[in-house]
C-alpha positions as CSV (number, residue, x, y, z in Angstrom):
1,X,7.7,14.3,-3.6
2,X,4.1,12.9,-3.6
3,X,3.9,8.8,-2.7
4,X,0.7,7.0,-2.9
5,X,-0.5,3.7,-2.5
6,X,-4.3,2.5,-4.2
7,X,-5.7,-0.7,-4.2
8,X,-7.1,-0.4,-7.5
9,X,-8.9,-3.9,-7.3
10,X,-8.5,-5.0,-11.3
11,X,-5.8,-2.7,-12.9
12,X,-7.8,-3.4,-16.4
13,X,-11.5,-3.3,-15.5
14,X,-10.8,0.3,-13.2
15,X,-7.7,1.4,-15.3
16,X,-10.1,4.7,-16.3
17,X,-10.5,5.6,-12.8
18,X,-6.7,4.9,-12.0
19,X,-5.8,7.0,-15.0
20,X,-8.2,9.5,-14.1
21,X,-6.8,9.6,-10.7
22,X,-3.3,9.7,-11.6
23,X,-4.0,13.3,-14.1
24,X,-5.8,14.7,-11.0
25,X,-3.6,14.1,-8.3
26,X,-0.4,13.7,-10.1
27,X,1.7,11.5,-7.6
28,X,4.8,11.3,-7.9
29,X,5.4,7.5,-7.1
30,X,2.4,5.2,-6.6
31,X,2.2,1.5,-5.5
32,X,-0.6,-0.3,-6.8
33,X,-2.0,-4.0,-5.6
34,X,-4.6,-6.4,-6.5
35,X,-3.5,-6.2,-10.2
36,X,-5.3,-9.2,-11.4
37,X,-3.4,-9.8,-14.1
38,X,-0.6,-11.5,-15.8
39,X,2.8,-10.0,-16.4
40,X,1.1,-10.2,-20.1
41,X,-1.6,-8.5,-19.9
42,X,-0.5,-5.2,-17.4
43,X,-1.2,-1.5,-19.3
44,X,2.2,-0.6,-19.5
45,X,1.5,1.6,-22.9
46,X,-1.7,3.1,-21.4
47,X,0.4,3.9,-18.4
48,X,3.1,5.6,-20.2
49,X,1.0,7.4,-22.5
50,X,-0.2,9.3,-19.0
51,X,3.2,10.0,-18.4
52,X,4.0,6.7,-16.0
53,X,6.8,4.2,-16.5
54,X,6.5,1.2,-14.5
55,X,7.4,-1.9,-13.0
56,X,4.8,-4.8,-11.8
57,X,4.9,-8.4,-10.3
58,X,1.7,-10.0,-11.8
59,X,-0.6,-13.0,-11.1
60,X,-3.5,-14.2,-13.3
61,X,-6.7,-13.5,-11.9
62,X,-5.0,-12.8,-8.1
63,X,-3.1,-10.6,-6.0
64,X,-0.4,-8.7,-8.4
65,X,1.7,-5.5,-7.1
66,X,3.4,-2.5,-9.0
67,X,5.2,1.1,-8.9
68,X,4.5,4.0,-10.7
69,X,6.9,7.1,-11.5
70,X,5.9,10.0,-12.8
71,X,8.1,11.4,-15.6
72,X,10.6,8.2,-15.0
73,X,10.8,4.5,-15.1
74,X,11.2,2.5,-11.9
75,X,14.6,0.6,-10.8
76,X,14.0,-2.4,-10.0
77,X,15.5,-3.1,-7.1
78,X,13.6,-6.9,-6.0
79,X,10.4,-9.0,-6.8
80,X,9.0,-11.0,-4.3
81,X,9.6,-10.9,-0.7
82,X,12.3,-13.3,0.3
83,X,11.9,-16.2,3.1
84,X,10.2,-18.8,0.9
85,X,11.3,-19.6,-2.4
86,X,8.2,-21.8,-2.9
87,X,6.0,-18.8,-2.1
88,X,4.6,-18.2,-5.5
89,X,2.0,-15.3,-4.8
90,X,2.8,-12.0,-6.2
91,X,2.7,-10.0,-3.6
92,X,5.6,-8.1,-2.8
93,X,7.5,-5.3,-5.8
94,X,10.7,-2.7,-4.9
95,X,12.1,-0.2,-6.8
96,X,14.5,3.0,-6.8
97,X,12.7,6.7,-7.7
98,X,14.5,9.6,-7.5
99,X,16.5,7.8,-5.1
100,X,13.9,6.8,-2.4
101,X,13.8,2.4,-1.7
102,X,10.1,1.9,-2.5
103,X,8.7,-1.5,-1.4
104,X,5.3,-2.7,-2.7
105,X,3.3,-4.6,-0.6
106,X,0.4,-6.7,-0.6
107,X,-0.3,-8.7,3.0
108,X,-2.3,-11.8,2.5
109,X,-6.1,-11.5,3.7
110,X,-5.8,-14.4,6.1
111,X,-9.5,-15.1,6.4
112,X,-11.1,-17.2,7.1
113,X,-9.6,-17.0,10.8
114,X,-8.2,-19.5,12.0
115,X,-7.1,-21.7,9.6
116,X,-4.7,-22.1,6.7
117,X,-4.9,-19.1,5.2
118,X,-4.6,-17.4,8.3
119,X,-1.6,-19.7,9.1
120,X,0.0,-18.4,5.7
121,X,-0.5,-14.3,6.6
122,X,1.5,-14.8,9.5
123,X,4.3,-16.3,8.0
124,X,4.4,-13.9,5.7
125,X,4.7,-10.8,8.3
126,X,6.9,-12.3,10.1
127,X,8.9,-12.6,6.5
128,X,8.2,-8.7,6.2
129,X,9.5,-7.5,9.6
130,X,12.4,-9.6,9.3
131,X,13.2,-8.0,5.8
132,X,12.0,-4.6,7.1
133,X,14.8,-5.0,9.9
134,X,17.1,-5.5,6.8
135,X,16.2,-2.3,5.2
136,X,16.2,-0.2,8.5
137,X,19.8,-1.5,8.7
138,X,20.9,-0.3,5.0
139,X,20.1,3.8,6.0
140,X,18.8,4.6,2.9
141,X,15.8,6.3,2.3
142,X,12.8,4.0,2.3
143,X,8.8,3.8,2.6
144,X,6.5,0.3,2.5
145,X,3.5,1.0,1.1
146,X,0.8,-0.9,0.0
147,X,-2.4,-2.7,1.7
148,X,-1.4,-4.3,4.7
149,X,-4.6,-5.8,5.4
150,X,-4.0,-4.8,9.2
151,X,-6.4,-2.9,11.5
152,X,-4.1,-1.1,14.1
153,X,-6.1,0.0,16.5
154,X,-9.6,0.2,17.6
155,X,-9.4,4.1,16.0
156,X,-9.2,2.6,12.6
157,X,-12.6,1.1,12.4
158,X,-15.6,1.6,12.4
159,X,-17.4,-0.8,15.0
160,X,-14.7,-2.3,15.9
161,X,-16.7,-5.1,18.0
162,X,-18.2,-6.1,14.5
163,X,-13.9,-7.1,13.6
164,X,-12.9,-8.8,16.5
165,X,-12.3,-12.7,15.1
166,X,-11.8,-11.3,11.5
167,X,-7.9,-11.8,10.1
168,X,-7.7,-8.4,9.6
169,X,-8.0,-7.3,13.2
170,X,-6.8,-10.4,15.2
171,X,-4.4,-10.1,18.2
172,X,-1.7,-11.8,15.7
173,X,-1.8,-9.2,13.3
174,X,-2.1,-6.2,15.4
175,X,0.8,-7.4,17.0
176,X,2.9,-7.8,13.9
177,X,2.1,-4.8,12.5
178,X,3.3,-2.9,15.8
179,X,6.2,-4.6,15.8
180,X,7.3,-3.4,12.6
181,X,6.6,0.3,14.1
182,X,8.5,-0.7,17.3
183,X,11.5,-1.3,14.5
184,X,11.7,2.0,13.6
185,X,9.2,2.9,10.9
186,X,6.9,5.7,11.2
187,X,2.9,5.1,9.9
188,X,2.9,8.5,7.8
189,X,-0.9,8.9,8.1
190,X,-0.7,7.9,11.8
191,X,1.6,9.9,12.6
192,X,0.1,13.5,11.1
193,X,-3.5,12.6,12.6
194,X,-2.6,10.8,15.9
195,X,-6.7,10.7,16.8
196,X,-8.7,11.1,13.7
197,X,-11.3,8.5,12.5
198,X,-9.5,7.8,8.8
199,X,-10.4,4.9,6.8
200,X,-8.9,3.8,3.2
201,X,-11.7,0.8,2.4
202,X,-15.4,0.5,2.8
203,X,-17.5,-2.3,1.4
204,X,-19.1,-2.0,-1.3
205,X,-22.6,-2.8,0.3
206,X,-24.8,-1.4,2.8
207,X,-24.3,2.1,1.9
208,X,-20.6,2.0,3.6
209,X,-18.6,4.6,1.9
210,X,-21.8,7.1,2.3
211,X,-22.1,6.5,5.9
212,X,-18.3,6.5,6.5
213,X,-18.4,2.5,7.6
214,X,-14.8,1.6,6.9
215,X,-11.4,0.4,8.0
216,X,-7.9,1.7,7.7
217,X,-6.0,-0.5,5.8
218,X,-3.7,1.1,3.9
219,X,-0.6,2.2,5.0
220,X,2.8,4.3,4.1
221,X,5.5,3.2,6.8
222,X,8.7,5.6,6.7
223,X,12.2,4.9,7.5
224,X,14.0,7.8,9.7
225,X,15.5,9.3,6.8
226,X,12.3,9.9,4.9
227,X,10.0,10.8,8.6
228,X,11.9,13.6,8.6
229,X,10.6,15.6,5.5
230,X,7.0,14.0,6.3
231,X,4.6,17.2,5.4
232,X,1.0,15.9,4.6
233,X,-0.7,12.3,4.7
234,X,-4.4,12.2,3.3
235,X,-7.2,9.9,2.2
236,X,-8.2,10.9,-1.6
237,X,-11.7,10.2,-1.2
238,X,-12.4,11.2,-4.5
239,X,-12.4,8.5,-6.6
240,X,-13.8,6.1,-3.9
241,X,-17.0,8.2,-4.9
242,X,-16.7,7.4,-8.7
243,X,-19.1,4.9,-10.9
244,X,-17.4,1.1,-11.0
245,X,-14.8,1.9,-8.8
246,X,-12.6,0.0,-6.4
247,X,-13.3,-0.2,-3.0
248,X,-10.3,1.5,-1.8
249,X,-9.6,5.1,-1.5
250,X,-6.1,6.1,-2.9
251,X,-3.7,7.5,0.7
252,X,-1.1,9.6,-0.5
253,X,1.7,11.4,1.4
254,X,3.8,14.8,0.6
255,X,7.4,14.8,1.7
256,X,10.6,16.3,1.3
257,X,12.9,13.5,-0.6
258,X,15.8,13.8,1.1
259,X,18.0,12.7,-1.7
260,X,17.1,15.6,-3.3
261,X,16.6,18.6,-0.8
262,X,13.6,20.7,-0.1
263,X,10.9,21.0,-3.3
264,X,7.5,21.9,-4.1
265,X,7.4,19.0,-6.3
């Protein structure tokens, strides 16, 4: 089973690179964020017309999360990350395929740092571990994927020195992020290349993606069950390099779905 996550950054203005993508690599499941879209106005037929059924949590203009199957259509299993009822941003998406728990993710920014928004990320971590816990408990199999918006370590950026008082790569965040390895989840990527320079997002100026300037953002975190048949974990770099593109890399994984036993497929 192939998972991937891709911050497509505009579902609509890139959905002829996603669509591209998606014919190339042909993942099985795929979690897409920043949407930017209403519930109205996501590319369900466009999507299923490439073989993809689908399930999404949009916002106009903002955020927005949603899962892709191949060949399937997506159980829905929750939208929105609970802990806040009054937390209106769409950030958070989970569905059943082929039997794997596939949660959605989208962490806040959390810039400018400190402040507010900042403030807000936090207490929306802390929301994710202590739901993460929940899942850990349940002994199914699971992955969260999505764009945690979290630096881990000084490995996963380049000039690190250049990060240290951003949101993304605060003490605060690092921390959090760890502790929702420390639960029990495996980083996939992490994991398969324990001292590799890997990054998932480069800006879009100063030459970044040619000169290999980026940050690891992106992340597939495993539960036990699905560590187990973890086979490959890489970076599609391709479509990073593409005209009008987003400016994240797609990170997709290979791994034997337990719920269905060893397949090439």
């Amino acid at each position: 089973m192939r998972i991937a996550t891709y911050n497509v950054n505009g579902i609509n203005a890139r959905l002829n690179i996603l669509l591209r993508w998606l014919k190339e690599d042909k993942p099985d499941a795929v979690c897409v964020q920043e949407l930017k879209c209403a519930d109205s106005a996501f590319p369900s037929r466009e999507l299923e017309k490439a073989g993809y059924g689908a399930v999404w949590q949009g916002q106009k203009s903002w955020n927005g999360v949603a899962i892709l199957a191949r060949g399937q259509q997506p159980h829905v299993t929750r939208r929105g990350l609970p802990g806040d009822p009054k937390d209106s941003q769409s950030r958070y998406v989970e569905a059943a395929v082929s039997g794997v728990l596939i949660g959605c993710l989208y962490v806040p920014n959390g810039n400018p740092a400190p402040g507010p928004k900042f403030n807000y990320k936090i207490r929306w971590f802390n929301r994710l571990k202590n739901y993460a816990s929940e899942l850990l408990e349940l002994d199914v199999p699971t992955v969260l994927v999505g764009d945690f918006n979290v630096i881990p370590t000084v490995l996963d950026v380049y000039k690190p020195e250049r990060w240290m008082d951003d949101a993304l790569f605060r003490p605060e965040v690092r921390k959090a992020y760890a502790d929702l390895i420390t639960q029990g989840w495996t980083d996939a990527v992490r994991h398969l290349h324990p001292d590799e320079r890997i990054y998932t997002f480069w800006k879009y100026w100063r030459n970044s993606f040619a000169r290999d300037a980026g940050l690891r953002i992106d992340h597939l975190l495993l539960s036990p069950a699905m560590a187990r048949g973890l086979k490959t974990a890489s970076v599609r770099r391709g479509p990073r390099s593409w005209e009008h593109t987003s400016d994240h890399a797609p990170v997709m994984i290979e791994i034997d779905n337990p719920m269905e036993g060893n397949s090439d497929d």
